[in-house]
LOLO-348913 format. One line per 8 residues: number of its first residue (from 1); their letters; for each residue x, y, z of N, C-alpha, C. Coordinates in nm, 2 decimals. Each point is the difference from the previous one (the first is absolute). Layout:
N
NUM	A	X/Y/Z/X/Y/Z/X/Y/Z ~ ...
This chain:
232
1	XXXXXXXX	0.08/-0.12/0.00/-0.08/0.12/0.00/0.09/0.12/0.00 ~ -0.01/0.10/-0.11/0.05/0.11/-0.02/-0.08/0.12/0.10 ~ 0.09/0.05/0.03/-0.03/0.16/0.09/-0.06/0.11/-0.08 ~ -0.15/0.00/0.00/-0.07/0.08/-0.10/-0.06/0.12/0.04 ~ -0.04/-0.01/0.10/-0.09/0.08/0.07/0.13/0.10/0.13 ~ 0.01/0.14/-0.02/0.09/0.07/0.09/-0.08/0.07/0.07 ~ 0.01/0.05/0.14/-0.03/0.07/0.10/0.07/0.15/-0.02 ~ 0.01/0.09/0.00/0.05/0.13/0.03/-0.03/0.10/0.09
9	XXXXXXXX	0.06/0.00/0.08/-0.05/0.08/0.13/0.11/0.10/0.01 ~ -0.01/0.15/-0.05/0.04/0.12/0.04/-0.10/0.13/-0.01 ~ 0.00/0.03/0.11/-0.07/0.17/0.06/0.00/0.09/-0.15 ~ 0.14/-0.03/-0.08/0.02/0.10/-0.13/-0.03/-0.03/-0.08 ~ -0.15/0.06/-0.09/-0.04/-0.05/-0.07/0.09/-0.03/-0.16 ~ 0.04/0.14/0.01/0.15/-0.02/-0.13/0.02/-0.11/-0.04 ~ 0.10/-0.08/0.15/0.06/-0.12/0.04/-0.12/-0.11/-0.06 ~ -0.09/0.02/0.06/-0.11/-0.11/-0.05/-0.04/-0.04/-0.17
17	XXXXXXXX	0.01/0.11/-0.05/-0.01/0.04/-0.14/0.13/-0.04/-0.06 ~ 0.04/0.06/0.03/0.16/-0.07/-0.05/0.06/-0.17/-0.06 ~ -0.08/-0.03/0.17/0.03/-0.15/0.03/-0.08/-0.09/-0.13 ~ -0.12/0.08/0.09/-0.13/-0.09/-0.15/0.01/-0.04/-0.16 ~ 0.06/0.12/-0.02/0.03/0.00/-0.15/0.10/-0.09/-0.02 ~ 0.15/0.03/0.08/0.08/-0.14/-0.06/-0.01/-0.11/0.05 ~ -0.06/-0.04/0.05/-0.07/-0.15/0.05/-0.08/-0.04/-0.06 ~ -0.13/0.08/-0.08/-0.07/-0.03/-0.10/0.02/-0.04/-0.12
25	XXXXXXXX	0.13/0.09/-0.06/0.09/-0.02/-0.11/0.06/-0.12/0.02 ~ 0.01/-0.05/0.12/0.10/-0.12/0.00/-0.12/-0.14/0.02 ~ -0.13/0.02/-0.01/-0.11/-0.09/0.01/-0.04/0.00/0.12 ~ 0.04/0.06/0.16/-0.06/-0.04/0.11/-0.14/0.10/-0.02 ~ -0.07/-0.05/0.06/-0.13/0.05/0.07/0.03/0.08/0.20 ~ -0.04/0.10/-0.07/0.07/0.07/0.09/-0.15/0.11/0.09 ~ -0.02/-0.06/0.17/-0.07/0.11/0.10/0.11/0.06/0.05 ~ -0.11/0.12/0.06/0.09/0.11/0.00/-0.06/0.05/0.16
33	XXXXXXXX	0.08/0.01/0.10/-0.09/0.07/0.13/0.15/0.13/0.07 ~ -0.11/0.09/0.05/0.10/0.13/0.05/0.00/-0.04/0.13 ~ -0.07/-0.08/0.12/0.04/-0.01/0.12/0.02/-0.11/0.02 ~ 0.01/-0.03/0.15/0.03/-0.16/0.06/-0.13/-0.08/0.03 ~ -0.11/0.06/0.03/-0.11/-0.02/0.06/-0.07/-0.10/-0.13 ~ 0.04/0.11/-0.10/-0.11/0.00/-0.16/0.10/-0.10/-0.04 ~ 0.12/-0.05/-0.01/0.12/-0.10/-0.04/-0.08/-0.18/0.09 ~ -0.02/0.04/0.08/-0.03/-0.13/0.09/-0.17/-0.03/-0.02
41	XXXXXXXX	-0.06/0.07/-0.06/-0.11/-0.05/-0.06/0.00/-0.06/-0.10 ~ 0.07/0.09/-0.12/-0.01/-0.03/-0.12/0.10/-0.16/-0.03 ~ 0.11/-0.03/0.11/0.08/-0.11/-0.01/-0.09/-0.11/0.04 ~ -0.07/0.01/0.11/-0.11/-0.07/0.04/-0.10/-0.07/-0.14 ~ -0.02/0.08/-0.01/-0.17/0.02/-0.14/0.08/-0.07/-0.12 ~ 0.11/0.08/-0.05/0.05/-0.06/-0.15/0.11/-0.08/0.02 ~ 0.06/-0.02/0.10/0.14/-0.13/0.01/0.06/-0.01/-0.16 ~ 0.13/0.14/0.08/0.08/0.04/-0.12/0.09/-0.13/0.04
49	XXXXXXXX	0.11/0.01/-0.13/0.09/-0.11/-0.03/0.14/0.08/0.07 ~ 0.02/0.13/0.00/0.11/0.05/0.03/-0.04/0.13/0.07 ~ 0.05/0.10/0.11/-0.02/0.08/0.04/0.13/0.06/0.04 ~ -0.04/0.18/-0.10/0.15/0.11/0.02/-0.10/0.09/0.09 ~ 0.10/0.03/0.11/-0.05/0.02/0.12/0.08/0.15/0.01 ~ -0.05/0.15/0.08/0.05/0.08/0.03/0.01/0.02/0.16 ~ 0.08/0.03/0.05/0.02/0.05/0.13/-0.08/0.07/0.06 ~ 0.06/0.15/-0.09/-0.14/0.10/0.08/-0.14/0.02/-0.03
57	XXXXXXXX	-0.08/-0.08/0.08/-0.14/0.00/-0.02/-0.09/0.09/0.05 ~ -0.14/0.05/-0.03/-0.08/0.02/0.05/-0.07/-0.12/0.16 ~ -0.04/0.04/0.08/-0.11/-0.16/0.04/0.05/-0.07/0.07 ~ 0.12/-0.09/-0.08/0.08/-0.09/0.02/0.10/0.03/-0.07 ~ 0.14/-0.01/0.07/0.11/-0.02/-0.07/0.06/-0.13/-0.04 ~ 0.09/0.02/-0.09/0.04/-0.10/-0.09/0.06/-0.15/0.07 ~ 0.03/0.02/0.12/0.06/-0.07/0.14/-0.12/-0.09/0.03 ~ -0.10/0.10/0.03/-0.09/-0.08/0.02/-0.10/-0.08/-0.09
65	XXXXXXXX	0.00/0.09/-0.11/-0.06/-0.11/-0.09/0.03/-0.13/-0.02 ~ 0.19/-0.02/0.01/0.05/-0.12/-0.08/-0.01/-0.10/0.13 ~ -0.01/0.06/0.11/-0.04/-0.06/0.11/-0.09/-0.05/0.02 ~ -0.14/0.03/-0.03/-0.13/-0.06/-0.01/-0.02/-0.10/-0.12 ~ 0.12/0.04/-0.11/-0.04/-0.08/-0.16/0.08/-0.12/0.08 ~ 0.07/0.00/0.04/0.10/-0.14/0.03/-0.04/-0.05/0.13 ~ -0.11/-0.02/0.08/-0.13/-0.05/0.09/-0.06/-0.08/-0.08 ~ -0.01/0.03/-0.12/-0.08/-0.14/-0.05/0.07/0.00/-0.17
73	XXXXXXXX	0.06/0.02/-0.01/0.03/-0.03/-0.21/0.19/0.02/0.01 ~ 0.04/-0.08/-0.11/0.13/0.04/-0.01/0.07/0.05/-0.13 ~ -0.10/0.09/-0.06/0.01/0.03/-0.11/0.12/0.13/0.00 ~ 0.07/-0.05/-0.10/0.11/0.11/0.01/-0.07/0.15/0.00 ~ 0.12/0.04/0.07/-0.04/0.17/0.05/0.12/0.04/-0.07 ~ 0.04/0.13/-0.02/0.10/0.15/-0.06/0.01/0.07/0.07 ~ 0.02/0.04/0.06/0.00/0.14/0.12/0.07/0.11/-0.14 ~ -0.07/0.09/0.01/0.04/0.15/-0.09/-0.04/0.09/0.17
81	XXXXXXXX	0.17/0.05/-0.01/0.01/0.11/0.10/0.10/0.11/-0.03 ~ -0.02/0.15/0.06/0.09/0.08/-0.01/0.09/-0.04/0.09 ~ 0.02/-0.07/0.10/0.06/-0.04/0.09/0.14/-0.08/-0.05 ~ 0.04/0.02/-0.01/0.15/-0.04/-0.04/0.14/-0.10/0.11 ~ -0.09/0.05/0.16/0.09/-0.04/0.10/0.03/-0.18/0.00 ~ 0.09/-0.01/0.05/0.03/-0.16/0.01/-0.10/-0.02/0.09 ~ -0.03/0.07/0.11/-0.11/-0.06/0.11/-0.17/-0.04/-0.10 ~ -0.02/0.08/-0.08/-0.15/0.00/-0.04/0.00/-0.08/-0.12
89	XXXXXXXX	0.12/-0.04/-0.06/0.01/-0.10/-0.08/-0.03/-0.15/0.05 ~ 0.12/0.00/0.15/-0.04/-0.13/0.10/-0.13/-0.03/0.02 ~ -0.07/0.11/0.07/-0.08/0.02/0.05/-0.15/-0.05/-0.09 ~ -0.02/0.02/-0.13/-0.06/-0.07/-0.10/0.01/-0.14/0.01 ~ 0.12/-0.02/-0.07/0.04/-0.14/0.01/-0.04/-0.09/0.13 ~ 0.02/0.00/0.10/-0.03/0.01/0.11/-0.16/-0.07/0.04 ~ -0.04/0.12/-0.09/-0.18/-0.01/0.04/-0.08/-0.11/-0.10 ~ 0.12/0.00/-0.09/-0.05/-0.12/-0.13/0.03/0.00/-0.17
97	XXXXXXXX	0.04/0.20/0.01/0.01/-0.01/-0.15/0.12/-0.07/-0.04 ~ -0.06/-0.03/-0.16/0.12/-0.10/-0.02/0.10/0.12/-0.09 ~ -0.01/0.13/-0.03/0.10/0.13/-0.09/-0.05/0.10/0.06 ~ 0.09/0.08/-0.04/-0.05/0.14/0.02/0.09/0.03/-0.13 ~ -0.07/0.21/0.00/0.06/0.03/-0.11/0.01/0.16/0.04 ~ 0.06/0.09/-0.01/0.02/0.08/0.07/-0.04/0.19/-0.14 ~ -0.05/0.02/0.08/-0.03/0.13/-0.10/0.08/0.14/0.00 ~ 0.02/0.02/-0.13/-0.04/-0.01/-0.09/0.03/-0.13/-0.13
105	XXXXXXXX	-0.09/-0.03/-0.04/0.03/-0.15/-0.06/-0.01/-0.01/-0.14 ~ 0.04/-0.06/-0.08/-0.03/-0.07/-0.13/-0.07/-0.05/0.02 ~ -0.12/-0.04/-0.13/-0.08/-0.03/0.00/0.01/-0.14/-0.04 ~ 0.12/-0.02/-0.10/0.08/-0.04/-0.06/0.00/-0.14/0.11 ~ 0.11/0.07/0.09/0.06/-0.15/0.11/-0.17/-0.06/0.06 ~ -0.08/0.07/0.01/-0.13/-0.03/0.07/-0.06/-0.11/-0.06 ~ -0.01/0.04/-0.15/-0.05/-0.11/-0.07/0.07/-0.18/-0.01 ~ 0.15/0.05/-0.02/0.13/-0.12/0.01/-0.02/-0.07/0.12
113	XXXXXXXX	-0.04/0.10/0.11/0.00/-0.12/0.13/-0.11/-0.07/0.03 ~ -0.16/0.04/-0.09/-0.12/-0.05/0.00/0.02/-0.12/-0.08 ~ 0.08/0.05/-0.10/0.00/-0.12/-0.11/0.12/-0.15/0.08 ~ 0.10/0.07/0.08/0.06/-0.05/0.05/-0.08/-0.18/0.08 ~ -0.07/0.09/0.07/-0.12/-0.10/0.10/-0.04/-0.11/-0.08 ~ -0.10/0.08/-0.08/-0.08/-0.05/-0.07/0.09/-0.11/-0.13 ~ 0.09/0.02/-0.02/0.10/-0.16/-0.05/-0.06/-0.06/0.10 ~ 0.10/0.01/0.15/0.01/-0.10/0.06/-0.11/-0.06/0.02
121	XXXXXXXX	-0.12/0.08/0.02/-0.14/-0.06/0.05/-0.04/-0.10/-0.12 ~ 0.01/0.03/-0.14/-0.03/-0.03/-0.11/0.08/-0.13/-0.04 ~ 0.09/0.03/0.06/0.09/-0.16/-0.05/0.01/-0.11/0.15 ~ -0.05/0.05/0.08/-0.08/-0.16/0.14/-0.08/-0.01/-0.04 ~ -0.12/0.09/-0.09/-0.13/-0.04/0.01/0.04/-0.13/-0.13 ~ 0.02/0.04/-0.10/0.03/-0.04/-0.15/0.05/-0.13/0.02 ~ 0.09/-0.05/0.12/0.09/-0.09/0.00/-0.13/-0.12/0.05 ~ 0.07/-0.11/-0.05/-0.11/-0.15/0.03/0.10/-0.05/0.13
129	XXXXXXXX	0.16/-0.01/-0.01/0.07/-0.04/0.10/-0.06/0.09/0.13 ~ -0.02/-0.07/0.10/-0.06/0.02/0.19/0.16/0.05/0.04 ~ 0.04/0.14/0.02/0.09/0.02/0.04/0.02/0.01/0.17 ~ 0.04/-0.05/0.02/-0.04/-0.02/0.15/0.18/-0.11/0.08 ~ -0.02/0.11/0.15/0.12/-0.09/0.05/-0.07/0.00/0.11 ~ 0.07/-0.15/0.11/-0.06/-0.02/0.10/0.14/-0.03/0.15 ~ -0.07/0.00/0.05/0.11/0.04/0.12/-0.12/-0.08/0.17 ~ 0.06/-0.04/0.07/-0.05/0.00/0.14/-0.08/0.13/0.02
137	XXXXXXXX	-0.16/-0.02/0.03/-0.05/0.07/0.00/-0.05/0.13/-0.09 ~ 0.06/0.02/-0.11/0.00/0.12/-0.06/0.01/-0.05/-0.12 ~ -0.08/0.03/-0.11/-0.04/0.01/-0.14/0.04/0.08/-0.07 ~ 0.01/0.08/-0.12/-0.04/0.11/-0.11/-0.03/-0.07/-0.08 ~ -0.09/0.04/-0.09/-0.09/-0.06/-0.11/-0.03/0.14/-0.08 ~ 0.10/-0.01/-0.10/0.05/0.14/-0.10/-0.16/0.00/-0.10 ~ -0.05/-0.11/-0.06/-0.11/-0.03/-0.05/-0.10/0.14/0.08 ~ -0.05/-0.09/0.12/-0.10/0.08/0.05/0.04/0.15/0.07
145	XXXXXXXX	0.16/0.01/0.00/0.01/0.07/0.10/-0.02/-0.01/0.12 ~ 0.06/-0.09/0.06/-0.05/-0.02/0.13/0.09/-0.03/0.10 ~ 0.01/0.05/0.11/0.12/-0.07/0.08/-0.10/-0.08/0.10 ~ 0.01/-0.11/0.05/-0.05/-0.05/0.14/0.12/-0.10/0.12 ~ -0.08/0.09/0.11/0.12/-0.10/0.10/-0.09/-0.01/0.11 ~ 0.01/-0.14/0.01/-0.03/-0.07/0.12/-0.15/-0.04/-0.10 ~ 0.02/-0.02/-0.06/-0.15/-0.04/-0.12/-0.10/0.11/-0.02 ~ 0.06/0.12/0.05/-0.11/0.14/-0.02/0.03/0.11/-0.08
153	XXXXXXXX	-0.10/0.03/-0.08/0.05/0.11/-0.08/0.06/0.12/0.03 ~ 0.09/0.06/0.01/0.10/0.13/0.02/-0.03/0.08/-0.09 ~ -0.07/0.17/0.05/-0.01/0.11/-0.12/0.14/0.04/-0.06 ~ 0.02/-0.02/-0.09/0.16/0.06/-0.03/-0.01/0.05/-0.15 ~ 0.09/0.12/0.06/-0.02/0.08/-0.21/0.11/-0.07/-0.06 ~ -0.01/0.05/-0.13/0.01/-0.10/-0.12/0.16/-0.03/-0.01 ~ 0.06/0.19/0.05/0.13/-0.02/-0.02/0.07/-0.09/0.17 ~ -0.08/-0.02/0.06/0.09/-0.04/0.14/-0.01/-0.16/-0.07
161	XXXXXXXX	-0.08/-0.06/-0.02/-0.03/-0.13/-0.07/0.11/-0.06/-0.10 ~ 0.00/0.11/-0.06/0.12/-0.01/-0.16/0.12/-0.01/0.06 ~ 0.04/0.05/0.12/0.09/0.06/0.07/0.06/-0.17/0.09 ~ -0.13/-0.04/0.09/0.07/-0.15/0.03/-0.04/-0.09/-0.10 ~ -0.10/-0.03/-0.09/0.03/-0.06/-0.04/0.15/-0.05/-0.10 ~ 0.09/0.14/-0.05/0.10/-0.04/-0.06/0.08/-0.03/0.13 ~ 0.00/0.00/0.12/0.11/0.01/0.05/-0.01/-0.12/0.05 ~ -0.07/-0.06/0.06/-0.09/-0.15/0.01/0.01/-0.08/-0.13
169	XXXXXXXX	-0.02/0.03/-0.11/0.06/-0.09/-0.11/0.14/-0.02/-0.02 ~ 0.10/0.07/0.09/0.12/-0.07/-0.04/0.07/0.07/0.13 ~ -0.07/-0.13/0.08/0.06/-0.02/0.15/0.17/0.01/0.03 ~ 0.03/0.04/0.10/0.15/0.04/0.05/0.06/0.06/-0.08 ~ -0.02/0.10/-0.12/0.06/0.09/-0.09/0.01/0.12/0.03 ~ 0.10/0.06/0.04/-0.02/0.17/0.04/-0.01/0.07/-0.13 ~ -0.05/0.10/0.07/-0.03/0.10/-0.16/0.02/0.17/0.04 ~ 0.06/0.03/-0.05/0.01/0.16/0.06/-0.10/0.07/-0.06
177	XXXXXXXX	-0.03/0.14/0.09/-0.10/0.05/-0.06/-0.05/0.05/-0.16 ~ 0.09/0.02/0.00/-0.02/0.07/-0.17/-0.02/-0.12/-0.10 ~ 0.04/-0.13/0.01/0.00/-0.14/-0.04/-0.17/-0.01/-0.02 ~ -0.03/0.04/0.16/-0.16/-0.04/0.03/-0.08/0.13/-0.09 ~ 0.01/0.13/0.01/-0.04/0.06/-0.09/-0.02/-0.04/-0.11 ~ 0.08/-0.02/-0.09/0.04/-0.04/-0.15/-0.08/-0.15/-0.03 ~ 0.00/-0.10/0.12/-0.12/-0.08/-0.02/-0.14/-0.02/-0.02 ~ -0.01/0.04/0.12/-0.16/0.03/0.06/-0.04/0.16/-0.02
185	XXXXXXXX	0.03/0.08/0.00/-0.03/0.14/-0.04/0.00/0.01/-0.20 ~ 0.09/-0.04/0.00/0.07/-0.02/-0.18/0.07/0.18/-0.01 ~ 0.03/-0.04/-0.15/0.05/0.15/0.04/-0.07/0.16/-0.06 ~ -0.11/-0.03/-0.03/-0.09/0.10/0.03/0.00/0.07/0.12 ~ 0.08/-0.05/0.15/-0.01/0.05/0.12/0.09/0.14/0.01 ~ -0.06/0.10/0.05/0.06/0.11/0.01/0.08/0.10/0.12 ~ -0.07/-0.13/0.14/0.00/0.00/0.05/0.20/-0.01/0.11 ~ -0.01/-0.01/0.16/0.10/-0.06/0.05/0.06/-0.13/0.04
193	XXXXXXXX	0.10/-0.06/0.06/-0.03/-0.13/0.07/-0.06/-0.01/0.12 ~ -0.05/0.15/0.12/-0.02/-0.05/0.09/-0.17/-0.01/-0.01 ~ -0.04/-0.04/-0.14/-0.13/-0.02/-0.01/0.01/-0.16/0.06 ~ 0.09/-0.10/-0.04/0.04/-0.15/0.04/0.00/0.04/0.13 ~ 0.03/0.05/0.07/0.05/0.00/0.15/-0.17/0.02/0.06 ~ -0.06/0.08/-0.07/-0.12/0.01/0.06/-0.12/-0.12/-0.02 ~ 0.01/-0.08/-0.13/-0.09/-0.11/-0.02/0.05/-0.10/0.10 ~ 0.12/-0.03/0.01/0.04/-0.08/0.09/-0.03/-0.01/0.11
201	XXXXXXXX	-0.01/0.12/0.07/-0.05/0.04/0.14/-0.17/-0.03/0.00 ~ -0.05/0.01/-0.12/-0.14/-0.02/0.02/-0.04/-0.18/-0.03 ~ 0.12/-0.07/-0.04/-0.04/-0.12/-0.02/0.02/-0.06/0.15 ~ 0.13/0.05/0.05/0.03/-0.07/0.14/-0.11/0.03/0.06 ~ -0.08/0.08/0.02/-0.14/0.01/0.09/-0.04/-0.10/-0.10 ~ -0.06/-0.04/-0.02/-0.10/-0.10/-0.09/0.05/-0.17/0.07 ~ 0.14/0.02/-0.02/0.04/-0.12/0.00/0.10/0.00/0.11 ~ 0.00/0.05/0.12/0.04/-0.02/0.12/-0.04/-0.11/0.07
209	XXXXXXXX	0.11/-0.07/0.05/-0.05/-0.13/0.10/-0.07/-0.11/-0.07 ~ -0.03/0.03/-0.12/-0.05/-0.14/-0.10/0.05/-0.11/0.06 ~ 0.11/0.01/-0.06/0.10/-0.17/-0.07/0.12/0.04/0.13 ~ 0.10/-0.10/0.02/0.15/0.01/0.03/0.04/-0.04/-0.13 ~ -0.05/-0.08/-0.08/0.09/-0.08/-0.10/0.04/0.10/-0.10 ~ -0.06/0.12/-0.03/0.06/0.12/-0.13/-0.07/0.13/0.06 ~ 0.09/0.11/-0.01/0.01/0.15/-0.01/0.04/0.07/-0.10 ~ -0.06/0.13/0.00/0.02/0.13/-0.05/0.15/0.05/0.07
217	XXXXXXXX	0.13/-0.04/-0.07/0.14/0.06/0.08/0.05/0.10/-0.05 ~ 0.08/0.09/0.05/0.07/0.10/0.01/0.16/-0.04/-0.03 ~ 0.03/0.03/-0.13/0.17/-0.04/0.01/0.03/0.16/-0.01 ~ 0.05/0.02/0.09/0.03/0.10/0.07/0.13/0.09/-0.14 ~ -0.05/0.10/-0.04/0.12/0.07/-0.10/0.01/-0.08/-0.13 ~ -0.11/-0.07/-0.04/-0.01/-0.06/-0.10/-0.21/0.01/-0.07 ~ -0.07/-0.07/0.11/-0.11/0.01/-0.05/-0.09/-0.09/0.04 ~ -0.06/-0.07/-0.04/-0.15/-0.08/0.06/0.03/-0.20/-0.07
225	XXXXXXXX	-0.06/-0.05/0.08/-0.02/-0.16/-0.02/-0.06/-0.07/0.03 ~ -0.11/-0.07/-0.02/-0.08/-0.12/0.02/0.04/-0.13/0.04 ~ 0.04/0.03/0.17/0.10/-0.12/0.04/-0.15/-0.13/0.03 ~ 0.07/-0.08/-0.04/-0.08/-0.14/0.01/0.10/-0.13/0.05 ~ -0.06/-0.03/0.09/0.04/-0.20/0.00/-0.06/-0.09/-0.04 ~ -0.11/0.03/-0.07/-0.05/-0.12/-0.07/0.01/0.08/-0.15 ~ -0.05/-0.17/-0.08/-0.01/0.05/-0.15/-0.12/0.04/-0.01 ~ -0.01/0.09/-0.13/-0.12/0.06/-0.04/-0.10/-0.13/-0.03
């Protein structure tokens, strides 16, 4: 399933106009809301495929919206902010989104990174192979998108997923950050490495105290690993 349907949520209507048109040109079907309040209905009602998100809101701010969207769906989010700081970058990430993109923007990279998703989404759906690795306790099942541990479904966005599943597919391999960018991000990412430092941190909540037998490790001045004692 291709990402057809986009959410756009900025106060500036310009911005919204803007957006519409080259997303349209590029075939999405594109809603359009100026606040957080009117954003969390209309996500509700039409269950967009993708949602570019702005910070400063009317209602509800952008913090809070991706906060209430990721309570029940894990549909990729964009954070679009004037905010530029390393903290409100985290701080997204953090709450769920899987990018941000910082203004003033191309409209250009906006589209590249929608299109970006929507491969990956388009090539699990497309695929007949069950991509899936299994572990004591803990699942990912790239097909449905799904992580489960302890036999229960885990909400988890798309990129934290992409994120262990590669690293879980090729157990005890370190990988430094920019390695993990260039994989799982690809290189459409425009982004830093301490975006990895922050998925990571949201997987260990997830998957804290699971297993003894495999962890989320820290090689300290080098980068991340999927330590395991058993085989996949």
């Amino acid at each position: 399933m291709a990402l057809e349907k986009v959410l756009v949520v900025d106060d500036d209507p310009n911005i919204c106009d803007l957006l519409r048109m080259n997303l349209e040109n590029e075939g999405y079907s594109v809603i359009l809301s100026y606040d957080g309040e009117e954003a969390l209905v209309k996500f509700n009602a039409l269950k967009p495929d993708i949602i570019l998100l702005d910070v400063m809101l009317p209602t509800l701010d952008g913090w809070q919206v991706c906060r209430e969207v990721r309570k029940k769906s894990s549909v990729p989010i964009i954070m679009i902010t004037a905010k530029g700081d390393t903290f409100d970058k985290v701080l997204g990430l953090e709450l769920g989104a899987d990018d941000y993109i910082v203004k003033p923007f191309d409209t250009k990279e906006v589209v590249a990174r929608i299109k970006a998703i929507a491969r990956r989404v388009g090539n699990t759906a497309e695929s007949s192979e069950i991509k899936e690795v299994r572990y004591d306790k803990m699942s990912v099942n790239m097909t449905r998108y799904e992580l489960r541990v302890d036999g229960k479904v885990v909400d988890t966005p798309p990129k934290e997923l992409e994120l262990l599943f590669y690293l879980a597919s090729n157990p005890n391999r370190v990988y430094t950050r920019d390695q993990l960018l260039d994989e799982v991000w690809g290189f459409e990412y425009y982004g830093d490495s301490r975006t990895i430092d922050v998925h990571i941190k949201r997987l260990r909540e997830k998957l804290e105290g699971v297993s003894e037998k495999w962890s989320l490790k820290t090689v300290w001045g080098v980068g991340y690993k999927f330590e395991s004692e058993e085989d996949e």
